[in-house]
PAZAPA-4460 file (N, C-alpha, C; in steps of 0.05 Angstrom, whole numbers, plus 32768, in hexadecimal, padded with zeros to 4 digits):
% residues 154
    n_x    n_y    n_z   ca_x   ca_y   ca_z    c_x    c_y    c_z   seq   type   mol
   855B   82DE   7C05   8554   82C3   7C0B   853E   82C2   7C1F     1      X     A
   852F   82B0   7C1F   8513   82A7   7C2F   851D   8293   7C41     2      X     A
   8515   828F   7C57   8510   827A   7C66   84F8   8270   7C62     3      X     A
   84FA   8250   7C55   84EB   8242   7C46   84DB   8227   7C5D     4      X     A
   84F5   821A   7C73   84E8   8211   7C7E   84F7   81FD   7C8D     5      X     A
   84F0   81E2   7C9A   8513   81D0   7C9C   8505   81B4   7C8F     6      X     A
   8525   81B6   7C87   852D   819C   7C77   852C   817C   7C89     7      X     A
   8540   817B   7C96   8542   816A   7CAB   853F   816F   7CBD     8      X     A
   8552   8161   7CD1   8548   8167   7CF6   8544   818C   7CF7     9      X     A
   855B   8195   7CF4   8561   81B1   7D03   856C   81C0   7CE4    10      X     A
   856A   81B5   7CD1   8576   81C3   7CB7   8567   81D9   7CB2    11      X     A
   8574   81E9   7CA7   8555   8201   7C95   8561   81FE   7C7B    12      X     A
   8550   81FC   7C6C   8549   8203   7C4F   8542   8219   7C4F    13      X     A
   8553   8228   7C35   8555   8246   7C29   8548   823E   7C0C    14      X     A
   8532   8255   7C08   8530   8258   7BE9   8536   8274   7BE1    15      X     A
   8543   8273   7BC3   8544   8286   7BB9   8531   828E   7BAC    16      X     A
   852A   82A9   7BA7   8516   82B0   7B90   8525   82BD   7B73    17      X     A
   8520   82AD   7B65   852A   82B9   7B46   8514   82BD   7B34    18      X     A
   850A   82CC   7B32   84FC   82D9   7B1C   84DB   82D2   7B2D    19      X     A
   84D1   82C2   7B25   84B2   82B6   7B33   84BA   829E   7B42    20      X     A
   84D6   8297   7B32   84D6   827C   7B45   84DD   827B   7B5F    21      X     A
   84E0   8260   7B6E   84E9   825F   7B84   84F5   8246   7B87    22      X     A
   8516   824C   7B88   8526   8238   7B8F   852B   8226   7BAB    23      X     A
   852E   8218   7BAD   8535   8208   7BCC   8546   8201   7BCF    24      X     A
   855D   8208   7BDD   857B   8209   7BE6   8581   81FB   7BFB    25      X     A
   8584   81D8   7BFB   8591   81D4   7C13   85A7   81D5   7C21    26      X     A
   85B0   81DB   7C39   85C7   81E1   7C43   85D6   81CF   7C3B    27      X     A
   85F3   81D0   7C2C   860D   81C6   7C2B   8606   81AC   7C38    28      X     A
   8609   81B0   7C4C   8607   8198   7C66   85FC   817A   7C5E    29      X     A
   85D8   818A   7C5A   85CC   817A   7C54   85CE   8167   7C2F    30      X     A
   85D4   817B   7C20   85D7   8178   7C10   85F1   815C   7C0A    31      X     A
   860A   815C   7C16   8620   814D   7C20   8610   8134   7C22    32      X     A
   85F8   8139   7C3C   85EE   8120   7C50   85E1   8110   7C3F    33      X     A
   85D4   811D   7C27   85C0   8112   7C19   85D4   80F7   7C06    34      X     A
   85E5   810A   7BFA   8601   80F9   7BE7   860B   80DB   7BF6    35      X     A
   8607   80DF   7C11   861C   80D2   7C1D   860B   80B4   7C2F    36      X     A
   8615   80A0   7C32   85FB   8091   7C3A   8615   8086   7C64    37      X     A
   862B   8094   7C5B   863E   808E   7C6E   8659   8087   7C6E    38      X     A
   8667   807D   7C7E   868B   807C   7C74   868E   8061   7C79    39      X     A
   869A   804F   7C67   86A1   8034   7C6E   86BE   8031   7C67    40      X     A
   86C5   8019   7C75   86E6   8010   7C7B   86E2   7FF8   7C67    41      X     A
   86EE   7FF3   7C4A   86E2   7FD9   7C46   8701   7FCE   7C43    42      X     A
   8700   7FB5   7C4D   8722   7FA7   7C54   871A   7F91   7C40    43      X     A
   8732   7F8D   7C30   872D   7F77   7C1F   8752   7F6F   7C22    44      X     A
   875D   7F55   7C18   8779   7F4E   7C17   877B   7F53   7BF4    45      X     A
   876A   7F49   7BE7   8774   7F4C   7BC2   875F   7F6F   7BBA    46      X     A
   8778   7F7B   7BB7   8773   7F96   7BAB   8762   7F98   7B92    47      X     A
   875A   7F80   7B7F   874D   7F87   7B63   8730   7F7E   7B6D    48      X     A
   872B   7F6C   7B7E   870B   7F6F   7B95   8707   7F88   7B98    49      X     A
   8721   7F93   7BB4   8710   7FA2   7BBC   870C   7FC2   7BAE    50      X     A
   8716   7FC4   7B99   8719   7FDA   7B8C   8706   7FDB   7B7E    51      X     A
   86EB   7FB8   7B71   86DC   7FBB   7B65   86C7   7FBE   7B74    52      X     A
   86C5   7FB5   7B92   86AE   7FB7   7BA2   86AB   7FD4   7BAC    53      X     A
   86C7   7FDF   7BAD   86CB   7FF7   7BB9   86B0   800B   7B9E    54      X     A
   86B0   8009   7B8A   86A1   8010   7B7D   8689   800E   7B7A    55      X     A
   867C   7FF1   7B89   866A   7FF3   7B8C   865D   7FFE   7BA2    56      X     A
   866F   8005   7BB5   8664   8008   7BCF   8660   802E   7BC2    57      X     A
   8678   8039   7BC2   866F   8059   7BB7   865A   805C   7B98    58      X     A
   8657   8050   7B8D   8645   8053   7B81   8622   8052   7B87    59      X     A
   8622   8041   7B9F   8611   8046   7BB5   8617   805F   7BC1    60      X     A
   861F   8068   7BC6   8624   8083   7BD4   863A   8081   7BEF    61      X     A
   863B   8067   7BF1   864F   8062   7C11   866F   807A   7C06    62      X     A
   8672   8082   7C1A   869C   8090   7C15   869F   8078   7C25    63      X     A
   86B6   8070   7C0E   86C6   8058   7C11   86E5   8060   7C1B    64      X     A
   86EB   8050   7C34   8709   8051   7C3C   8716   8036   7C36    65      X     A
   8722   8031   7C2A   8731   8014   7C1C   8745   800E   7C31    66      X     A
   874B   7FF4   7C38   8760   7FE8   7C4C   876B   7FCC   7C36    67      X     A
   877C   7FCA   7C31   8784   7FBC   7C27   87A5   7F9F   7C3B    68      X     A
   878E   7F94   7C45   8796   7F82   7C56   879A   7F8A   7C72    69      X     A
   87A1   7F6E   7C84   879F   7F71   7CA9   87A2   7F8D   7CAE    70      X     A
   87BE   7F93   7CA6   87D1   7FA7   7CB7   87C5   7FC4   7CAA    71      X     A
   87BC   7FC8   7C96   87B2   7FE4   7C8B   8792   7FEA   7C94    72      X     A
   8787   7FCE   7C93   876C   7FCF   7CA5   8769   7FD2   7CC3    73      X     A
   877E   7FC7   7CD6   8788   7FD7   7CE8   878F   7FF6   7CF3    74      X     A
   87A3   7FFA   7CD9   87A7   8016   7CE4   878D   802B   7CDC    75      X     A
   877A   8024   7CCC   8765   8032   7CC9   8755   8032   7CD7    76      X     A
   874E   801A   7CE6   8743   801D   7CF7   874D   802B   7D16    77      X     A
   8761   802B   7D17   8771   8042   7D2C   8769   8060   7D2C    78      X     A
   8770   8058   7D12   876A   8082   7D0B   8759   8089   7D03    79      X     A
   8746   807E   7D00   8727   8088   7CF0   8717   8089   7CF6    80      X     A
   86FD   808D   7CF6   86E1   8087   7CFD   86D1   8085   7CEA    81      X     A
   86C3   8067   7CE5   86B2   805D   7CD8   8691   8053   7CDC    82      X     A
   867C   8057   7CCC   8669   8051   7CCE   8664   802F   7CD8    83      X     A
   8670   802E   7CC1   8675   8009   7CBF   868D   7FFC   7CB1    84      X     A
   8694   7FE2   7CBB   86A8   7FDC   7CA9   86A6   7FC2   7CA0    85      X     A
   86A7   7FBD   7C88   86A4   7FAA   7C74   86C2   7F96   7C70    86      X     A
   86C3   7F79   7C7B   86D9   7F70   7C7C   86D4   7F5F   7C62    87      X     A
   86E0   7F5F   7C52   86DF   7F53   7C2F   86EC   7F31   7C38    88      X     A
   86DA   7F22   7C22   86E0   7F01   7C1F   86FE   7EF9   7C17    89      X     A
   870C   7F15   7C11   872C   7F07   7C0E   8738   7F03   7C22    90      X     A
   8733   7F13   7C3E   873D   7F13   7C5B   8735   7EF5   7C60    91      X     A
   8759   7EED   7C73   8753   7ECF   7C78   873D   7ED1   7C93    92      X     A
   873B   7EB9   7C95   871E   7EB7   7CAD   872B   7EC6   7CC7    93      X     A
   8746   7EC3   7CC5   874F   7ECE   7CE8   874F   7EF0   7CE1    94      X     A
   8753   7EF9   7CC7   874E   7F15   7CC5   873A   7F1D   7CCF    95      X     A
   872A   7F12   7CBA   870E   7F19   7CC6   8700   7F17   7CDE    96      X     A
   8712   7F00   7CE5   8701   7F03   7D11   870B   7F15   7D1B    97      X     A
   8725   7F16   7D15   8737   7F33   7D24   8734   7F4D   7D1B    98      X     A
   8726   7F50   7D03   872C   7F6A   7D00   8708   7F7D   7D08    99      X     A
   86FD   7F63   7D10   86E1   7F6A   7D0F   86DD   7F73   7D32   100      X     A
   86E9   7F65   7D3D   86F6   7F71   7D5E   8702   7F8C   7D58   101      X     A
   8714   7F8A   7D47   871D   7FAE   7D4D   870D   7FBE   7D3F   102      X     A
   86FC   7FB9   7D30   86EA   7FCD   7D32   86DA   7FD7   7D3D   103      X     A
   86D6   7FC5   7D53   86C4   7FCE   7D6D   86CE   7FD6   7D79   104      X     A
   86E4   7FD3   7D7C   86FF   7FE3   7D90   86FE   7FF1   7D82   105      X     A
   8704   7FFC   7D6F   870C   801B   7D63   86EE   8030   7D6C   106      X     A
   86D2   801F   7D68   86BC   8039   7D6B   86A4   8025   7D6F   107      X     A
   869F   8024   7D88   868E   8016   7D8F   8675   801D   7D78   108      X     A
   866D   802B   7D69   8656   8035   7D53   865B   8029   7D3D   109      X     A
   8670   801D   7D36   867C   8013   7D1D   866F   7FED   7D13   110      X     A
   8658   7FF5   7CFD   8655   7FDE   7CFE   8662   7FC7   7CF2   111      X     A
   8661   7FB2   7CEA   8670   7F9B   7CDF   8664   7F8E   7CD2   112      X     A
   8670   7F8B   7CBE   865F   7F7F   7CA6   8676   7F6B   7C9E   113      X     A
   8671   7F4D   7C9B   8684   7F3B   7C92   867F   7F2D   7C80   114      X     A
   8683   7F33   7C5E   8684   7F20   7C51   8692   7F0A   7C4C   115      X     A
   8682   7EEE   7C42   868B   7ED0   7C48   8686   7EC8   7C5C   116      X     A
   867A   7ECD   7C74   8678   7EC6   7C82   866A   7EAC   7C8F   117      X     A
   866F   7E9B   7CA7   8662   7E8C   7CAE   8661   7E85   7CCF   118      X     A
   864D   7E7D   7CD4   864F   7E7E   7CF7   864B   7E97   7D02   119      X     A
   8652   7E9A   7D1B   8647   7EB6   7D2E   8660   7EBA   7D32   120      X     A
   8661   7EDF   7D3A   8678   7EE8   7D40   866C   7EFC   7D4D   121      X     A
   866D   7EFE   7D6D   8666   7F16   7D83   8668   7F2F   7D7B   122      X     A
   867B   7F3A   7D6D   8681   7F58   7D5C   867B   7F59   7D41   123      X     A
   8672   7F42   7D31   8662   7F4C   7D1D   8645   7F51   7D1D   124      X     A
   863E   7F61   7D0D   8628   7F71   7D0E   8610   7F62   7CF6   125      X     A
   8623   7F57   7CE1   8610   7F4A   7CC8   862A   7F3B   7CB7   126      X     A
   8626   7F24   7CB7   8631   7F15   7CA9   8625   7F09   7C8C   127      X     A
   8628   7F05   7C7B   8627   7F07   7C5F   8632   7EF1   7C53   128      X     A
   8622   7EDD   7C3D   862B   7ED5   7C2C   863D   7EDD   7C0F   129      X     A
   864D   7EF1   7C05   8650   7F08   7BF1   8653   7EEE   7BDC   130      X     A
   864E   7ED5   7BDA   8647   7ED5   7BBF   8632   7EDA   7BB1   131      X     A
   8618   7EE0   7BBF   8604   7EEC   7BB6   8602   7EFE   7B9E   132      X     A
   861A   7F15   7BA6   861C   7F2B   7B91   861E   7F46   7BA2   133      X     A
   861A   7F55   7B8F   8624   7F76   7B95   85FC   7F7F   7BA1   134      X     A
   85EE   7F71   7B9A   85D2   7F7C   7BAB   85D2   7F76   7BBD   135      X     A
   85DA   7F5C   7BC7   85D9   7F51   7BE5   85EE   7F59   7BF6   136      X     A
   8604   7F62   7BEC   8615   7F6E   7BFC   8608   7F8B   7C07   137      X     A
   85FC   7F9D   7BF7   85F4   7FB4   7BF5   85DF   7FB8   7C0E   138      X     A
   85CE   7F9F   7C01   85B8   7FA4   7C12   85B8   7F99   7C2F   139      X     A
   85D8   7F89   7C3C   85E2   7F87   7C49   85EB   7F9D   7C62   140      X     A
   85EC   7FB7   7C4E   8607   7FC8   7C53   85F5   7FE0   7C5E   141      X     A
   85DA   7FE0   7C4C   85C1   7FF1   7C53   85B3   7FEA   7C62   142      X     A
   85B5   7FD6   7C69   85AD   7FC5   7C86   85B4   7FD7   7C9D   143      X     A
   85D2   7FD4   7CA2   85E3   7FDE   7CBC   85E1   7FF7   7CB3   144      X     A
   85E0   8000   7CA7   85DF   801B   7CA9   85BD   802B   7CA9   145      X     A
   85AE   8023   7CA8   858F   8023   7CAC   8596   8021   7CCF   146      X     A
   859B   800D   7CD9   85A0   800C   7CF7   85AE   8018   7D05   147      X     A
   85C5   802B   7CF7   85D7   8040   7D07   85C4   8055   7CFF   148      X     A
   85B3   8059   7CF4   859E   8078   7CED   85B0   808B   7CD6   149      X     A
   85BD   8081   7CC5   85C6   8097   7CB6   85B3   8093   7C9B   150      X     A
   85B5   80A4   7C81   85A5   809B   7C70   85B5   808D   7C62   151      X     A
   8595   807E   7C56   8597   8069   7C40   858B   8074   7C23   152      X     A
   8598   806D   7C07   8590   8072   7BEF   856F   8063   7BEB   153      X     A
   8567   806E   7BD8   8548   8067   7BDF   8545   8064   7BBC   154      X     A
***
């Protein structure tokens, strides 16, 4: 193997040589980082939403952690650590104020993203109309996450 050169911040890229050619091998790591755009909490109360949004969000590349109502969106947020967390339009309005506080309590880094939303809320980060659609949510979601520095799909 050659040392070829770096990839990112502090990465090195490996190439192989096979025959004349020359392959370029990114580290595991990076390779993962590239797949991955970050980890989201998305809380919804009706499971056939959030199981369909949940799809859209990983098909963007987000790893999706599913909460399915108050008390499961709670305990996830206890035990976890998340990029951002996405409170879904089935959560009643007091869900959503409350659960958007404990996500700031759980990791001060954790942004908030609230679809349906209306008015200001001191711990949300981006509030959202989601009847727009699955682009405006997205491009919502690549928003806050453009602003925590992790990557975005291009």
């Amino acid at each position: 193997m050659v040392r070829c050169g770096e990839a990112d911040s502090n990465a090195t890229v490996l190439a192989v040589k096979r025959g004349s050619a020359m392959t370029k091998i990114a580290p595991k790591s990076n390779r993962e980082a590239s797949l991955s755009q970050g980890k989201i909490l998305y809380c919804e109360d009706d499971r056939a939403v959030m199981e369909a949004q949940s799809k859209v969000f990983e098909k963007a590349g987000y790893r999706v952690e599913r909460a399915n109502g108050r008390v499961a969106a709670e305990q996830a947020l206890r035990t976890g650590a998340y990029d951002a967390a996405v409170l879904g339009h089935t959560l009643s309005k007091d869900d959503r104020h409350h659960l958007a506080y404990m996500a700031k309590k759980s990791g001060k880094e954790t942004q908030v993203l609230v679809l349906h939303a209306s008015g200001k809320h001191p711990a949300v980060d981006f509030a959202i109309d989601s009847r727009g659609g699955d682009k405006e949510v997205l491009e919502a979601l690549n928003s806050l996450v453009q602003q925590k520095g992790l990557l975005v799909a291009v």
